[in-house]
N, CA, C and O of each residue as an XYZ file, in Angstrom:
264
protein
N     -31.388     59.052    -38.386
C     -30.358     58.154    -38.851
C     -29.059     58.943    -38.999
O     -28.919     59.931    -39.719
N     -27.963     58.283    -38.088
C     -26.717     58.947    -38.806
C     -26.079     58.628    -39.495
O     -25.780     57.437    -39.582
N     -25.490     59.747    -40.447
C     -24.431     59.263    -41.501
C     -22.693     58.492    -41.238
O     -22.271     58.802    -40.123
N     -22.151     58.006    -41.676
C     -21.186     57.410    -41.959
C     -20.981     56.000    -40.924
O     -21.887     55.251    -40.561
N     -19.605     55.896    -40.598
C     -19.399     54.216    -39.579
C     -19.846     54.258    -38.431
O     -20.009     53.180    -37.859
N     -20.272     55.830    -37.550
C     -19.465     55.702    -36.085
C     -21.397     56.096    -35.794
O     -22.177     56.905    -36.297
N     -21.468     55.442    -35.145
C     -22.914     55.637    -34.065
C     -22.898     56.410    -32.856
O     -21.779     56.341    -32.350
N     -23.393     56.853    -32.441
C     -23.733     57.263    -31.181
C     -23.101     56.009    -30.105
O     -22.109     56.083    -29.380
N     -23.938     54.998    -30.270
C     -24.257     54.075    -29.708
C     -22.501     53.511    -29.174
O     -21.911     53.450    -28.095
N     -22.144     53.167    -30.685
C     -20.406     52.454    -30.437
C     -19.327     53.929    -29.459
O     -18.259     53.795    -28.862
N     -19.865     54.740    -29.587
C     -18.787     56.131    -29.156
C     -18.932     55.965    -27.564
O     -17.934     55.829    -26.856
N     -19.970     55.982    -27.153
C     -20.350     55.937    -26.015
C     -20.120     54.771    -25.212
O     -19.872     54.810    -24.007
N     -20.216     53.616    -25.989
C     -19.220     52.433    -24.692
C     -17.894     52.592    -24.610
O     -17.336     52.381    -23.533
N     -17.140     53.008    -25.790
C     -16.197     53.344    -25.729
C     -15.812     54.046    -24.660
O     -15.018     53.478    -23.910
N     -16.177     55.183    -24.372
C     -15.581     55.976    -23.842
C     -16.259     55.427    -22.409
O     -15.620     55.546    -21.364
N     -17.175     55.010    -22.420
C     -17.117     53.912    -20.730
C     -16.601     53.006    -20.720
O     -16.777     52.178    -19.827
N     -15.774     52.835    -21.711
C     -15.114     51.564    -21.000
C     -13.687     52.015    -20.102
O     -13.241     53.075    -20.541
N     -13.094     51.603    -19.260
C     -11.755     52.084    -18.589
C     -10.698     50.740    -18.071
O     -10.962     49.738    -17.406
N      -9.918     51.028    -18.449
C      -8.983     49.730    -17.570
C      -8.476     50.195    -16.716
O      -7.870     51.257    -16.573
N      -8.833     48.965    -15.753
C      -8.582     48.648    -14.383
C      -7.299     47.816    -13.967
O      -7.510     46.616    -13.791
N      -6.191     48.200    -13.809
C      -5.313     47.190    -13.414
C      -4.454     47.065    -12.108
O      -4.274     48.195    -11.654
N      -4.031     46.377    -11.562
C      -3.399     46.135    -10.466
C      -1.853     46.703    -10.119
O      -1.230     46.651     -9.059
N      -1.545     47.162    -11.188
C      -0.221     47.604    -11.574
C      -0.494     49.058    -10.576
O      -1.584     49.630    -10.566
N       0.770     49.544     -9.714
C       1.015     50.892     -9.006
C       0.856     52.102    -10.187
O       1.217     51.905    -11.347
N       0.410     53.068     -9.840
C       0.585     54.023    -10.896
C       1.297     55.120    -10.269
O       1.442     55.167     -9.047
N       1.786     56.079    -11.128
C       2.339     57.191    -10.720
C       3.906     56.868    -10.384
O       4.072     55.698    -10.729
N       4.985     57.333     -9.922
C       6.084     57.334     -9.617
C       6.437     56.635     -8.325
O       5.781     56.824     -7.302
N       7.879     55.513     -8.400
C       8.232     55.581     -6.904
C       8.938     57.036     -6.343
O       8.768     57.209     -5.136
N       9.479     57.789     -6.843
C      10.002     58.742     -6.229
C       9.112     59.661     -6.997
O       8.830     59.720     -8.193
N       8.642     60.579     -5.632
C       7.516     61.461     -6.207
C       8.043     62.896     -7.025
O       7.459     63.949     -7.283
N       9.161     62.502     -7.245
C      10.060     64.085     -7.741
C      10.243     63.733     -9.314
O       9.911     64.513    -10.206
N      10.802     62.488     -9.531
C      11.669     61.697    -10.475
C      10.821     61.661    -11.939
O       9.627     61.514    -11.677
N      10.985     61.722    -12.958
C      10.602     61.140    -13.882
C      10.794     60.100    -14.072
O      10.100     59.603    -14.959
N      11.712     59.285    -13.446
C      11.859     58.165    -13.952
C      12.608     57.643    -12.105
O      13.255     58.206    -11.221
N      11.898     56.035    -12.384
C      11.005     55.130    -12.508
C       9.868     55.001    -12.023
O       9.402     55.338    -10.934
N       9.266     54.284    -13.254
C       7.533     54.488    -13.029
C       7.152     53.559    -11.624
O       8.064     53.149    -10.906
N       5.921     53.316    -11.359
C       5.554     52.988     -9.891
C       6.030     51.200    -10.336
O       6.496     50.462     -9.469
N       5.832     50.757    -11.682
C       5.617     49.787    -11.741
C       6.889     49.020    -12.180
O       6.738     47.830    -12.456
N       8.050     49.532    -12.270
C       9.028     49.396    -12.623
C       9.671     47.471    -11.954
O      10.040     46.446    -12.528
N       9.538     47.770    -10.927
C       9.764     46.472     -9.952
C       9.236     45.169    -10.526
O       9.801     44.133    -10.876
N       7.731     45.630    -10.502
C       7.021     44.341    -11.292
C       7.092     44.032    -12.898
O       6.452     43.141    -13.456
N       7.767     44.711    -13.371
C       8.331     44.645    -14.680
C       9.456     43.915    -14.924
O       9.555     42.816    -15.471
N      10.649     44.933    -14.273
C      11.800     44.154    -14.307
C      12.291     43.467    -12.785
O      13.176     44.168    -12.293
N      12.015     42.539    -12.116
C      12.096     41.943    -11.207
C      14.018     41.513    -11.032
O      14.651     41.425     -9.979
N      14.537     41.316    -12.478
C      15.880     40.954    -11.992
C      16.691     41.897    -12.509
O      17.673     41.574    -13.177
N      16.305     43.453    -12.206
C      17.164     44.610    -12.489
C      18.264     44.611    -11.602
O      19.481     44.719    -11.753
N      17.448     44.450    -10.561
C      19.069     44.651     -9.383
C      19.900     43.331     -9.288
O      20.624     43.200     -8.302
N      19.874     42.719     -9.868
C      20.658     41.511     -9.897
C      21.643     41.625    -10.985
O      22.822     41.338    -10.777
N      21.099     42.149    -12.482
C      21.435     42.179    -13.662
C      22.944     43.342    -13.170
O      24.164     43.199    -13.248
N      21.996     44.513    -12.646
C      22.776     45.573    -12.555
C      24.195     45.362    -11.635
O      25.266     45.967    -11.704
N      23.641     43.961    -10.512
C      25.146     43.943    -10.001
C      26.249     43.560    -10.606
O      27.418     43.912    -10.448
N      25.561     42.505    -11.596
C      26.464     41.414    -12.152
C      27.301     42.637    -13.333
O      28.483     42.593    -13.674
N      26.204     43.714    -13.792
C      27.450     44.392    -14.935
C      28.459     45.511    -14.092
O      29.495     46.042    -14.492
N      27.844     45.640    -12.942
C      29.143     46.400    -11.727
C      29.960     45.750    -11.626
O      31.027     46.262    -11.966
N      30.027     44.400    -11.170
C      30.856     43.548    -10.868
C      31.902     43.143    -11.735
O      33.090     43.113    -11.412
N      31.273     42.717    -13.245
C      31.677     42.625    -14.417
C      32.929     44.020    -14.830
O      34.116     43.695    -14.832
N      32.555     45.509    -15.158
C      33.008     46.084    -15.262
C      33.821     46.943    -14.714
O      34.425     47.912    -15.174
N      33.733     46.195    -13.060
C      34.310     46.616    -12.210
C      36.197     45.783    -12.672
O      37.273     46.330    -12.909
N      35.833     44.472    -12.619
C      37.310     43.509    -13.067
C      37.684     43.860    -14.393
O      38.708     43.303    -14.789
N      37.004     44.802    -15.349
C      37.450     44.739    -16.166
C      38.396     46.204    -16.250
O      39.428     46.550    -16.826
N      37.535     46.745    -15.451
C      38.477     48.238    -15.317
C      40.110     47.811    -14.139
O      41.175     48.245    -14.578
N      40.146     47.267    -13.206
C      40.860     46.692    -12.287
C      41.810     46.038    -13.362
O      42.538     46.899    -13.856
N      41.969     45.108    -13.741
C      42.617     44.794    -14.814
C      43.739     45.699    -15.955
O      44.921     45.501    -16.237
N      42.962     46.514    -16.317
C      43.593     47.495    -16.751
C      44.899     48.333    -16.357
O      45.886     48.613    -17.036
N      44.549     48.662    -14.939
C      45.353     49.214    -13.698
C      46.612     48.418    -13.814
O      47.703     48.895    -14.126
N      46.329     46.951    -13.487
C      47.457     46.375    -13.555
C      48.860     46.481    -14.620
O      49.842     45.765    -14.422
């Protein structure tokens, strides 16, 4: 019999259990720390977002000039 909460029994599925997911792993650029493989399927309207604050801060700097 063992002592305290943890069994044999519960330790051991544990540690077989593993998740499996569909998500890319590892890096798109194999050098980079950053962005992860899965980045895309995360944020899907990054490059859209990102034009609109180029675009955005683009007229706002232009403006200035004037």
């Amino acid at each position: 019999m063992s002592k305290g909460f943890a069994t044999d029994n519960l330790i051991s599925k544990k540690l077989k259990k593993k998740v499996i997911s569909n998500e890319p792993q590892g890096r798109l650029i194999s050098w980079s720390p950053w962005p992860p493989a899965n980045f895309q399927t995360r944020y899907p309207a990054f490059p859209f977002v990102l034009t609109i604050l180029i675009v955005v801060i683009g007229q706002w700097y232009l403006s200035l000039l004037r």
